[in-house]
C-alpha positions in Angstrom: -51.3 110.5 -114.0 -53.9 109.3 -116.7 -51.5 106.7 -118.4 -52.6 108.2 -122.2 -51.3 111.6 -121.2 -48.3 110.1 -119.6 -47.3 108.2 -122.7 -47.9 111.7 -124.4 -45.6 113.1 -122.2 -43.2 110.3 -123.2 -43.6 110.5 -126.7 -43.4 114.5 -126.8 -40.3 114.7 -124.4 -38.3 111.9 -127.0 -39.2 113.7 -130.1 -38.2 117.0 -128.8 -34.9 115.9 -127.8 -34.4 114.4 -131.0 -35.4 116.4 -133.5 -33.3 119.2 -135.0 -35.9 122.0 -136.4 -36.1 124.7 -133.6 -39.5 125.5 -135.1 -41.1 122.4 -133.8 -39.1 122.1 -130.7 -40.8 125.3 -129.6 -44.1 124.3 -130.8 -44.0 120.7 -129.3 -42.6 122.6 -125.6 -46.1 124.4 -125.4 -47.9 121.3 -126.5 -45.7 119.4 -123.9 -46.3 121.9 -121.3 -50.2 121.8 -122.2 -49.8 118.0 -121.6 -48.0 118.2 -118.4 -50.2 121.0 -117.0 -53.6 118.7 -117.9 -52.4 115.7 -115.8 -52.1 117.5 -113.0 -55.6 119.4 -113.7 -57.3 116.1 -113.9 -54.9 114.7 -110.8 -57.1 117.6 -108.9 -54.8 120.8 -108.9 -56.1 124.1 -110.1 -54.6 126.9 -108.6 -51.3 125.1 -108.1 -50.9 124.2 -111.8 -51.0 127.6 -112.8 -47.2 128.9 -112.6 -46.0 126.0 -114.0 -48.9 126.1 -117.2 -47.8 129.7 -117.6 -44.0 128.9 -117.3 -44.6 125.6 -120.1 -46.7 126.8 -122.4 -46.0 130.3 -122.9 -42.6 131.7 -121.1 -40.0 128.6 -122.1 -41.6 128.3 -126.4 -41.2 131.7 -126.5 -37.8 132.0 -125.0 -36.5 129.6 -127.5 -38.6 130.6 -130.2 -36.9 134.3 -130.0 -33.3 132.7 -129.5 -33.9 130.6 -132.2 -35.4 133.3 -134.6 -32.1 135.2 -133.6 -29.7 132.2 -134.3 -30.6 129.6 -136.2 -33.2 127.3 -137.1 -31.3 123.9 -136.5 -29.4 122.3 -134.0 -25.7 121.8 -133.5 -24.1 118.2 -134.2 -25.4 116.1 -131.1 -22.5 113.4 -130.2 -24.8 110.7 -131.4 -27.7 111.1 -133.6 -30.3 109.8 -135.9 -30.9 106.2 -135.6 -28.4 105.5 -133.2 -29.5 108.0 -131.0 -33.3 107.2 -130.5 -32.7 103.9 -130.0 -30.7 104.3 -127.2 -33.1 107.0 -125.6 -36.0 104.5 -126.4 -33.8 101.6 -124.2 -33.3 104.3 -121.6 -36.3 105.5 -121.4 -37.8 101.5 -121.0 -35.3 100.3 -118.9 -36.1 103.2 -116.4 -39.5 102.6 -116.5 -38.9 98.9 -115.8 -37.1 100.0 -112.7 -38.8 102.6 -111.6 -41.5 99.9 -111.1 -40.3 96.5 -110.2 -37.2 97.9 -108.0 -39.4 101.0 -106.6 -42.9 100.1 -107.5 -43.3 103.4 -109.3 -45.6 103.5 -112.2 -45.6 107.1 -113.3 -43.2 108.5 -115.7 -40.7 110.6 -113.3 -38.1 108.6 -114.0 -37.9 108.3 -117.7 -38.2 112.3 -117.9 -35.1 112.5 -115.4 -33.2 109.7 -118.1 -34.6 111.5 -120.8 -33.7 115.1 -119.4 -30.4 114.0 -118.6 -29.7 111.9 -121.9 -30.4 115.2 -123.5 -27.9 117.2 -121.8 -25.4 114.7 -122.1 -25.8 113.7 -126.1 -26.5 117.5 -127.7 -24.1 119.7 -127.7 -26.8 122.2 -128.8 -27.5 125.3 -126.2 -30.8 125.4 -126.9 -31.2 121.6 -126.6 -29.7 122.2 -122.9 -32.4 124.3 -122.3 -34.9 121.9 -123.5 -33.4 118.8 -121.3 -33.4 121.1 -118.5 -37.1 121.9 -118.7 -37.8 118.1 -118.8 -36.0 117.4 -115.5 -37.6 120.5 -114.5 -41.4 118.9 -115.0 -40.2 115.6 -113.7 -39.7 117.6 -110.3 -42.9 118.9 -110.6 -44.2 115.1 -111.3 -42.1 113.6 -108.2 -43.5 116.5 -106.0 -47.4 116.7 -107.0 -49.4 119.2 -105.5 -47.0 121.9 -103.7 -48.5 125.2 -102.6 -49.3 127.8 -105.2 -46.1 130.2 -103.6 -43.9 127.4 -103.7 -44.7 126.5 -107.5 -44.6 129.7 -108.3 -41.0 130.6 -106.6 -39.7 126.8 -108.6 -41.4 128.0 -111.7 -39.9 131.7 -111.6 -36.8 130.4 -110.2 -36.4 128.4 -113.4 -37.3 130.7 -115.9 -34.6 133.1 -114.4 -32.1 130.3 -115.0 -33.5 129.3 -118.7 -33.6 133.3 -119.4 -29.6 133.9 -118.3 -28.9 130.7 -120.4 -30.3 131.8 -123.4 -29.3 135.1 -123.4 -26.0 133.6 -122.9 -26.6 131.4 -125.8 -27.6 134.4 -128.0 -24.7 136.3 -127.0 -22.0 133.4 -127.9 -23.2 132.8 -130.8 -22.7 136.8 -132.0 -19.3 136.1 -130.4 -18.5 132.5 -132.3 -21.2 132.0 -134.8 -22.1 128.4 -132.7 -24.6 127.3 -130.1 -22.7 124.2 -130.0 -21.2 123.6 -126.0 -18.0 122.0 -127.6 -17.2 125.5 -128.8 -17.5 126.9 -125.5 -13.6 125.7 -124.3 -13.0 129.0 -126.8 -13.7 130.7 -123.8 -11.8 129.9 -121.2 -8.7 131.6 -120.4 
């Protein structure tokens, strides 16, 4: 991948994960998506980019946007943030990249996206934020796998929506029920 886009990619995937206006997440998912979807134009695939540039830019901003416009605009208290919180993505995210490439001589940026996918499920307790970190590992399997067949992306990419769509209807519907998006609240609904 062309190293500018992937420090896009980089830069884009940390800010969404940290910031706390829905508004922009969704905006800066499409723009993300756009991102991810001209690498792998200019890495040579056409057809095969297409499921996952209509599942990035235009299926997963718009899900969130309408969850969002049906909740609320900000995120739920994440376990650690501010400061704190992007300075310990932005050590994750280099250490990764230093061993994705002197331990296994990767240079791309799969590895960050998995430490910044799962850093983002692990320090927001925001639903929507879930869905967000979830798309970001989702794009790093697209990165580790370059180049699949046009059915396969497509079943991946449709496979995923599914998932994101049950989630945030799920979302929606809790938060009618509790008022919260936040996944501490959901030991309120166990039996």
């Amino acid at each position: 991948m062309n190293p500018i886009i992937g420090l896009l990619i980089l830069i884009l995937a940390v800010v969404i994960i940290e910031i706390d206006d829905f508004r922009f997440v969704t905006i800066l998912l499409g723009v993300l998506g756009g991102a991810i979807t001209l690498g792998a134009i200019l890495e040579g695939a056409f057809v095969e980019v297409l499921p996952l540039a209509i599942y990035s830019i235009l299926f997963l901003p718009m899900a969130l946007f309408i969850t969002t416009v049906r909740t609320k605009r900000t995120e739920e208290p994440p376990i650690i943030q501010g400061v704190p919180s992007i300075g310990l993505l932005l050590i994750l995210v280099i250490i990764a990249y230093v061993i994705s490439f002197y331990l296994l001589g990767v240079t791309g940026i799969e590895w960050p996206l998995v430490v910044i996918g799962i850093f983002g499920l692990i320090m927001k307790t925001d639903l929507r934020k879930s869905v967000a970190s979830l798309s970001t590992l989702v794009y790093s399997v697209h990165l580790f796998v370059p180049g699949v067949d046009f059915i396969i992306e497509g079943m991946l990419m449709l496979t995923t929506g599914i998932l994101i769509l049950a989630l945030l209807v799920l979302s929606h519907r809790f938060f009618i029920l509790k008022g919260s998006m936040s996944t501490r609240d959901l030991m309120d609904l166990r039996f």
